[in-house]
C-alpha positions in Angstrom: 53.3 -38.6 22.6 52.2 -41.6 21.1 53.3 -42.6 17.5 50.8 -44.1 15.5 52.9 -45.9 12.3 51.3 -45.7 8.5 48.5 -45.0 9.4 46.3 -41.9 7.1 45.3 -38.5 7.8 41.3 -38.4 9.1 38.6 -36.0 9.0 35.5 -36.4 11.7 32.4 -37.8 10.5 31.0 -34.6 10.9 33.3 -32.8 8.5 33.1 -35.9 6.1 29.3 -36.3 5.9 29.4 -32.1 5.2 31.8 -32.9 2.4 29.7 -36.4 0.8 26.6 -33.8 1.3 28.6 -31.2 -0.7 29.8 -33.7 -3.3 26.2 -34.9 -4.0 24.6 -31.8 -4.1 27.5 -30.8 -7.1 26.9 -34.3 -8.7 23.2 -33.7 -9.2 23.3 -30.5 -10.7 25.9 -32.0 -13.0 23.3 -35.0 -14.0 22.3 -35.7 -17.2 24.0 -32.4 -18.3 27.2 -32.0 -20.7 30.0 -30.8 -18.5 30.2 -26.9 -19.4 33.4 -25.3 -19.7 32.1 -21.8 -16.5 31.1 -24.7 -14.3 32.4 -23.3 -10.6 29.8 -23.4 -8.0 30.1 -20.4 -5.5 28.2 -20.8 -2.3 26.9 -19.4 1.0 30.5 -20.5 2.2 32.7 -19.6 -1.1 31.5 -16.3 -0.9 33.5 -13.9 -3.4 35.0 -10.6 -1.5 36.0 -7.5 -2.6 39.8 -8.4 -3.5 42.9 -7.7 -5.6 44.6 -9.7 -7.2 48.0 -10.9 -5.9 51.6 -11.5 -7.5 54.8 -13.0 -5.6 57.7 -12.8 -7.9 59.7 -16.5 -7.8 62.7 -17.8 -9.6 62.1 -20.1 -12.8 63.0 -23.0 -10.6 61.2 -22.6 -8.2 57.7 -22.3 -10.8 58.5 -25.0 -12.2 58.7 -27.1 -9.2 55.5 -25.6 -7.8 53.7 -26.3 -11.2 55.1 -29.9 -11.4 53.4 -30.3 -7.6 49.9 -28.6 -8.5 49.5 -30.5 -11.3 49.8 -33.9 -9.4 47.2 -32.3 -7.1 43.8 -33.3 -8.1 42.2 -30.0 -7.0 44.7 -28.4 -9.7 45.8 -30.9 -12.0 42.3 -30.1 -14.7 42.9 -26.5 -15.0 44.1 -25.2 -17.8 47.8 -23.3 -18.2 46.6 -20.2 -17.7 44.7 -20.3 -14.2 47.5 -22.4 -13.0 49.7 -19.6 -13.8 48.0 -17.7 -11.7 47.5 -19.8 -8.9 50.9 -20.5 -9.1 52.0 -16.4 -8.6 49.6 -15.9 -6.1 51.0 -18.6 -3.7 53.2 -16.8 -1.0 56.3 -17.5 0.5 56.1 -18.0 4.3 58.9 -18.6 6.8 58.0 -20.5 10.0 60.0 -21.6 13.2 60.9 -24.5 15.2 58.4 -25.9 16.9 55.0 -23.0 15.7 51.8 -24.3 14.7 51.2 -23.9 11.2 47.6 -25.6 11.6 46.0 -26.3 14.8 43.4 -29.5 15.0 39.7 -28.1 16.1 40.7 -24.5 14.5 39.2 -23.4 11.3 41.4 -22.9 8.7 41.8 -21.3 4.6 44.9 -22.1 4.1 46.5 -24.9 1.3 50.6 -25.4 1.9 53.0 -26.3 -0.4 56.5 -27.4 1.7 59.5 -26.0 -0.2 62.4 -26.4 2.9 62.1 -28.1 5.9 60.1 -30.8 7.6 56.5 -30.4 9.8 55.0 -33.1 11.9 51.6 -34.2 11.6 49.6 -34.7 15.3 46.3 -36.1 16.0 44.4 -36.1 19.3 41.8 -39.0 19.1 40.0 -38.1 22.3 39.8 -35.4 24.7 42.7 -36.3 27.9 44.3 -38.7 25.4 48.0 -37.7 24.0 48.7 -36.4 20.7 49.5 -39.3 18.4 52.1 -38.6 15.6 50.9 -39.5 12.4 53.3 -38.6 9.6 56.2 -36.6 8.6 55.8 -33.9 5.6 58.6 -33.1 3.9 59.9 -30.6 1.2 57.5 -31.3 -1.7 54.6 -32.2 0.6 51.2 -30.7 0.9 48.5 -30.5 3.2 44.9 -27.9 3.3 44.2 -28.9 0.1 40.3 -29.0 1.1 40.1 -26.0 2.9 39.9 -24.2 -0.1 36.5 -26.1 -1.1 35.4 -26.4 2.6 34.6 -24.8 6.1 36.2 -27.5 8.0 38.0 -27.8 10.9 41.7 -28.8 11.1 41.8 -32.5 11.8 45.0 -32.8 12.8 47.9 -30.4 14.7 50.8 -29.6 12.2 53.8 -28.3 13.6 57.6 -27.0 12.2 60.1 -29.6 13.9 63.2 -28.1 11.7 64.9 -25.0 12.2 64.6 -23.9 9.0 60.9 -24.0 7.3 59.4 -22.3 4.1 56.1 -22.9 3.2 53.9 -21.9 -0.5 50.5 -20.5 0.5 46.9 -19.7 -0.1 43.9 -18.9 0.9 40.4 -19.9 0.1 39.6 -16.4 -0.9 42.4 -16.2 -3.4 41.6 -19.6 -4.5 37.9 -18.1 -5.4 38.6 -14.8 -6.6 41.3 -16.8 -9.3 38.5 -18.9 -10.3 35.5 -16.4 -10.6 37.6 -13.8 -12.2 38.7 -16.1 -14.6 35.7 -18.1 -15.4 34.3 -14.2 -15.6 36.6 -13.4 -18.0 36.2 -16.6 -19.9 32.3 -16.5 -20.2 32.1 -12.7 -21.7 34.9 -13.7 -24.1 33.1 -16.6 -25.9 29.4 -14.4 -25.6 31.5 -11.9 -27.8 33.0 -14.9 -29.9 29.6 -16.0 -30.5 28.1 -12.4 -31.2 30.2 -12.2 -34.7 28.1 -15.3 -35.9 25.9 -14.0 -38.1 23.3 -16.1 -37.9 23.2 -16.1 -33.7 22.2 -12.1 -34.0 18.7 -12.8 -32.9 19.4 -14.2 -30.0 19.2 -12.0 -26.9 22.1 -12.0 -24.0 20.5 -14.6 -21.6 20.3 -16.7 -24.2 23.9 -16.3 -25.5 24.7 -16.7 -21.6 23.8 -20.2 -22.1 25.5 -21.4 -25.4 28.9 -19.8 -24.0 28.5 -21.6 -20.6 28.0 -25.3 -22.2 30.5 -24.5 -25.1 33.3 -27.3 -24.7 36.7 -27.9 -25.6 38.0 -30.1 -28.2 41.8 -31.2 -28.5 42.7 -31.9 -32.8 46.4 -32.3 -33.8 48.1 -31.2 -36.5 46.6 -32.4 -40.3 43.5 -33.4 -38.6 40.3 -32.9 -40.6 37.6 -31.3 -38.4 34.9 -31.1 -41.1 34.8 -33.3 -43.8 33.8 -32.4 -47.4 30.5 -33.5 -48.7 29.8 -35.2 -45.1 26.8 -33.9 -42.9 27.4 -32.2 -39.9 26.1 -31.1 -36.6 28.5 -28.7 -34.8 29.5 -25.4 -34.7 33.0 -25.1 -34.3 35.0 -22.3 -32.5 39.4 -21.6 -32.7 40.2 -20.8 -29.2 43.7 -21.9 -29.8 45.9 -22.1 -33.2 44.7 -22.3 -36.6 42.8 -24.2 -39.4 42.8 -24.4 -42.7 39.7 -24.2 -45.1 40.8 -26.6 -48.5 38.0 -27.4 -51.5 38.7 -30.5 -53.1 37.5 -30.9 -57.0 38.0 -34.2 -59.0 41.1 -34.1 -61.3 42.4 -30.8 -59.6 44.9 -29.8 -57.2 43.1 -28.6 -53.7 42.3 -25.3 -53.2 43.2 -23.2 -50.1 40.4 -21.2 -48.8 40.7 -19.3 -45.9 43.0 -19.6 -42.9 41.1 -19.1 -39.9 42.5 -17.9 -36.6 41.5 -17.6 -32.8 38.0 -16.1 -32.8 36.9 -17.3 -36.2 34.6 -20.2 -36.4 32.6 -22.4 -38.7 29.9 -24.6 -39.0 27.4 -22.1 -38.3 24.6 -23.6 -40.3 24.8 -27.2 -38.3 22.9 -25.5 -36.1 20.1 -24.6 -38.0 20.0 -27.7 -40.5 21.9 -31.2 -41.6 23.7 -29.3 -44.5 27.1 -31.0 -46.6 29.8 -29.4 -46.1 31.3 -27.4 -49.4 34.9 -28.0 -48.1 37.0 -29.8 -45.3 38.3 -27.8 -42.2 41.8 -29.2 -41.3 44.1 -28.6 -38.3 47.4 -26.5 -39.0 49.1 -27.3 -36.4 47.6 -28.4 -32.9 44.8 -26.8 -31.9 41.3 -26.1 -29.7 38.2 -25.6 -30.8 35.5 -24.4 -28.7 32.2 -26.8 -30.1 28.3 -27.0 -29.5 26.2 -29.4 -31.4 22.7 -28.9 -32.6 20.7 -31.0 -30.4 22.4 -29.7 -26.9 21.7 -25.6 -28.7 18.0 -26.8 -29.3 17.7 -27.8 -25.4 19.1 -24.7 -23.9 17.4 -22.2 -26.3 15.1 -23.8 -28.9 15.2 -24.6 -32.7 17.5 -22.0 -34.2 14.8 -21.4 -37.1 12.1 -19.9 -34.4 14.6 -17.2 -33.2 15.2 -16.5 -36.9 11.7 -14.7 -36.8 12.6 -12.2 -34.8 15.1 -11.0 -37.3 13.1 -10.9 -41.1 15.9 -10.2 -43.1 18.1 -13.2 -41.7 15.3 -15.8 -41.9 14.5 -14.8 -45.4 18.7 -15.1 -45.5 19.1 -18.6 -44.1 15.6 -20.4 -44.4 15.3 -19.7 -48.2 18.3 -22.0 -48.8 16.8 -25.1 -47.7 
C-alpha cells in the first residue's frame, strides 16, 4: 500500500462535471429570483418514496455533539432548528468491525457518516493494477458521504474500520429527502393558511396563494426594534412566525398608547400591498423575533396588482379601493 501524505479526497471528472452540471442547472433557476423560503429541488434522482418517518432515541450528550457537527457541515449548517432536529433523530447508530468496508470506491452509495468512536482509513486506487494509496485518517468527529445525499455518485475512495471498536451516525439519501419534503410540505400549507386570514388576500385563488407562501422570507428583528414606523410609508406585509410585537400609537403631548399584541399567525401591513399608505402606528419587537415578509413589487410579479384581483370580490374592492 502506498501512502500518499496531505494530500485531499477526489471525485472523477465524470462525477464532478455531473455535480458543476447539477450546480448550474440549480443556479439558473435561482437567477434573478428572491431566494424563497420551499426552495428544495426534487429530481429524477431525489425521487421521494413511500416512507416513515424514523426516530433513534440518543443521550443529551450525544445530540448535542451531533448538532455541534451538522451545523459546521455546509449541507446542514442553514437549516433551521427544527429540521435539524429531525435530521439529528433520524441518524442511526451503527457498529462496524476491524478491518469491514464501510464504503467501497466504484460502488454507489446513500449513505452520510458521522464518526462517534473509533478510527476508519481512507483508500484510493488511482489506476486499475495500481495499489491502494492511503489518503487520510478519520477520526471520532469526522465525516465523510456528505454528497451522496445530493448525488448519484460513485464512492471515490475505499473506507475501511482499522480500530477494533467503531460506531458510526447514519443516513440515507431517502431519509435526507423525505425530512426535507415533508417539512418544506408542512411549511408551505402552514403560511397558505397564515395568509388565508388576511382579509384582503380572499380573492385570490390557491395557485395563486401557492406562490406568495413559496417566496415569503424570513426576517431576523431583536427585541425594542421598530418594524413599522408611524407616519412612514411602507411596502411590506409582515407575518410573526416566531415571538411577538407590539402595536403602540404615538400622539403629541401624550403617553403612547398600547394597541394590540400580536402573536404567531397574526400579521400586518396588509394594505402595503395594495397601496403606499402611512402607517397609523409603529409595530415594535417584544422580544426577539421572525417575521415572515413579502413586499409589494415582488406580490405584483408573481400574481398581479392586488387591486385587479379585488374585482372578483365586489364587496372588498368597494371595502379597500374607496379609501384611497
Amino acid at each position: 500500500m502506498e501512502i500518499l501524505s496531505d494530500k485531499e479526497e477526489e471525485i472523477s471528472p465524470e462525477d464532478q462535471k455531473k455535480i458543476d452540471d447539477d450546480m448550474k442547472k440549480r443556479q439558473q433557476k435561482k437567477k434573478g429570483k428572491r431566494n424563497p423560503i420551499s426552495n428544495q429541488v426534487y429530481g429524477t434522482i431525489n425521487k421521494i418514496k413511500d416512507y416513515v418517518g424514523k426516530n433513534y432515541d440518543k443521550t443529551e450528550d450525544q445530540k448535542r455533539k451531533i448538532k455541534e457537527k451538522l451545523l459546521s457541515i455546509f449541507l446542514f449548517k442553514s437549516l433551521d432548528e427544527n429540521l435539524l432536529n429531525e435530521i439529528m433523530n433520524t441518524l442511526e447508530e451503527k457498529n462496524y468491525s476491524l478491518n469491514e468496508k464501510v464504503v467501497k470506491q466504484g460502488e454507489n452509495s446513500e449513505s452520510f457518516f458521522i464518526i462517534e468512536e473509533g478510527e476508519l482509513d481512507c483508500l484510493k486506487q488511482f489506476r486499475i493494477g495500481d495499489p491502494q494509496t492511503y489518503l487520510k485518517t478519520y477520526k471520532s468527529g469526522d465525516f465523510f458521504g456528505e454528497l451522496n445525499l445530493l448525488y448519484n455518485i460513485k464512492n471515490p475512495e475505499t473506507i475501511i474500520v482499522k480500530s477494533d471498536i467503531c460506531t458510526l451516525y447514519k443516513i440515507d439519501r431517502d431519509d435526507y429527502n423525505f425530512i426535507l419534503h415533508n417539512y418544506e410540505k408542512e411549511k408551505r400549507n402552514k403560511y397558505i393558511n397564515y395568509l388565508k386570514e388576511i382579509e384582503i388576500l380572499k380573492p385570490l385563488n390557491e395557485d395563486e396563494l401557492l406562490q406568495i407562501a413559496d417566496n415569503l422570507y424570513l426576517e431576523d428583528y431583536k427585541d425594542g426594534i421598530k418594524i413599522m414606523k408611524q407616519n412612514e410609508n411602507g411596502d411590506k406585509l409582515y407575518i410573526i412566525e416566531e415571538g411577538e410585537c407590539q402595536c403602540i400609537k404615538t400622539i403629541d403631548g401624550k403617553p403612547e398608547q398600547k394597541l394590540d399584541l400580536l402573536k404567531v399567525g397574526n400579521f400586518f401591513g396588509d394594505i402595503n400591498l395594495l397601496r403606499n399608505d402611512i402607517s397609523t402606528f409603529n409595530v415594535v419587537a417584544q422580544g426577539d423575533c421572525k417575521l415572515l415578509v413579502i413586499d409589494r413589487m415582488t406580490f405584483k410579479r408573481l400574481v398581479g396588482p392586488l387591486e385587479n384581483l379585488l374585482i372578483r370580490d365586489k364587496e372588498l374592492y368597494k371595502k379597500y379601493m374607496g379609501k384611497q
